[in-house]
C-alpha positions as CSV (number, residue, x, y, z in Angstrom):
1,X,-52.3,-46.7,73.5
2,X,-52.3,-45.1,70.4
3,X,-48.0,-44.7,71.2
4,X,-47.8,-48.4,70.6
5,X,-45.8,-49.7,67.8
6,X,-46.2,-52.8,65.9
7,X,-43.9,-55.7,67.6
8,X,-41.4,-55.8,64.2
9,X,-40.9,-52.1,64.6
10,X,-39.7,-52.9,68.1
11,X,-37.6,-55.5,67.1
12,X,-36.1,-53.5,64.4
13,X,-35.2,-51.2,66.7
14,X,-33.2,-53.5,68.8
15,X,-31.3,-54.8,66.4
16,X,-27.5,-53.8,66.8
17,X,-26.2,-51.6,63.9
18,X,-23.3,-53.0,62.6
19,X,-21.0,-50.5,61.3
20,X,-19.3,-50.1,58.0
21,X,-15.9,-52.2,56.9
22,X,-13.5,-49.9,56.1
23,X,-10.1,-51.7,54.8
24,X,-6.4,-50.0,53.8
25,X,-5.8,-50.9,50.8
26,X,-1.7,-52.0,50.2
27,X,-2.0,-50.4,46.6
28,X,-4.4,-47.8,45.2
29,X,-6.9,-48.8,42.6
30,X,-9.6,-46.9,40.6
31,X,-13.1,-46.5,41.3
32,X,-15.2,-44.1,39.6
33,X,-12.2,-42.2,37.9
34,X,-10.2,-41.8,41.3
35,X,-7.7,-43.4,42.9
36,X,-8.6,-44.6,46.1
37,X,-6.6,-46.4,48.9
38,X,-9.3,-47.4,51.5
39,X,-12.2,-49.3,50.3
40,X,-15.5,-49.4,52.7
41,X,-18.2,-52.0,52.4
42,X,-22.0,-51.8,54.4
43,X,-23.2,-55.0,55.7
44,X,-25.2,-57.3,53.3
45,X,-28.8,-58.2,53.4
46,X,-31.1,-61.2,52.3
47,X,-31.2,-59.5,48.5
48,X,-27.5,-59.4,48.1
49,X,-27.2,-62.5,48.7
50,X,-29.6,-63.5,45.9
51,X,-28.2,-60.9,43.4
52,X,-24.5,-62.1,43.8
53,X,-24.9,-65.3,45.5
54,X,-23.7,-66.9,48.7
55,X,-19.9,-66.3,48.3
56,X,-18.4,-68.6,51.4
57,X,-19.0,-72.2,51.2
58,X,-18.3,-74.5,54.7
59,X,-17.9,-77.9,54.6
60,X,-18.7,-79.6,57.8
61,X,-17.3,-82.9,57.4
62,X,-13.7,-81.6,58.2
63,X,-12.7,-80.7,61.5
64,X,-12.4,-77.8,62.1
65,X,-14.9,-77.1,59.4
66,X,-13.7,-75.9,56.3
67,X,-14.5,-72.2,55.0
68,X,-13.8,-71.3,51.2
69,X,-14.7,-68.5,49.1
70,X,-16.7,-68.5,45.4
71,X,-14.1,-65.6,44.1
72,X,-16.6,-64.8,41.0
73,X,-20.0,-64.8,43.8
74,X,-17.2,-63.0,46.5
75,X,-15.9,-60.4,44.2
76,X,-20.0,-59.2,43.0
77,X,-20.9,-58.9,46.5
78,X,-17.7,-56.5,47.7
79,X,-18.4,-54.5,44.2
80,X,-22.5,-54.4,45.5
81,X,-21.2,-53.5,49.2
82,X,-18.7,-51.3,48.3
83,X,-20.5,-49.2,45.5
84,X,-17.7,-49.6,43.6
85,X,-17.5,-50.8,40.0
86,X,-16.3,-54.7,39.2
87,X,-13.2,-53.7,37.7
88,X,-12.5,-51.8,41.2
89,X,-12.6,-55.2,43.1
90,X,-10.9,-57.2,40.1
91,X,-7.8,-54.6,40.5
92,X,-7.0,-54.8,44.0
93,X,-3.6,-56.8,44.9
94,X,-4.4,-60.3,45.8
95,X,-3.4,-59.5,50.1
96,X,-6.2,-56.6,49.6
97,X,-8.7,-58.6,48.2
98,X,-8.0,-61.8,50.5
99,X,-8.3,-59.1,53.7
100,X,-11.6,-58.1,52.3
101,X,-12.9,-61.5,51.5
102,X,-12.2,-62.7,55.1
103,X,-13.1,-59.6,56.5
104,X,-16.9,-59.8,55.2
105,X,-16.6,-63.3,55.4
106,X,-18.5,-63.3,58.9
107,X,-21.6,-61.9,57.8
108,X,-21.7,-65.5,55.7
109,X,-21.3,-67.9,58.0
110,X,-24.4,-69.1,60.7
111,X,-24.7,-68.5,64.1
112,X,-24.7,-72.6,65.1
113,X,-25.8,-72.1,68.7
């Protein structure tokens, strides 16, 4: 048996790849000296979430339950994601940063079954 592999390699295995975010931007802003107009983020782990913070908030006691966004803890986890500079994600339009914010904002909130 010496093809066995430890049961977290396995299960590493297993787990679905999620692919990168890719969003069109609505108005072209800098990021490392060029003009880009399509911003792609990877999906966050454990430690960007304690470098930048939890950036979506939920309140349960509203039904539905409401989600909102920490901009500041939001904006330092698409610059992380992205690999782009914090004056990248502080000059997109509000409609592209809003499209981001909800677009990553599923990777935030649980799994409640």
């Amino acid at each position: 048996m010496a093809d066995a592999k430890p049961k977290e390699a396995v299960a590493d295995e297993a787990a679905p790849q999620i692919k990168p975010l890719t969003f069109k931007l609505r108005k072209p802003v800098d990021a490392h000296g060029e003009k880009i107009s399509e911003i792609t983020f990877r999906e966050p782990t454990g430690a960007d979430i304690e470098a930048a913070g939890l950036p979506v908030n939920i309140d349960f006691s509203f039904d539905p339950p409401r989600i909102e966004f920490e901009a500041r803890k939001m904006s330092a986890m698409m610059s992380v994601l992205a690999a782009v500079p914090p004056s990248t994600i502080r000059s997109l339009a509000p409609k592209d940063w809003s499209t981001c914010a909800w677009g990553l904002a599923s990777f935030f909130i649980p799994d409640l079954v």
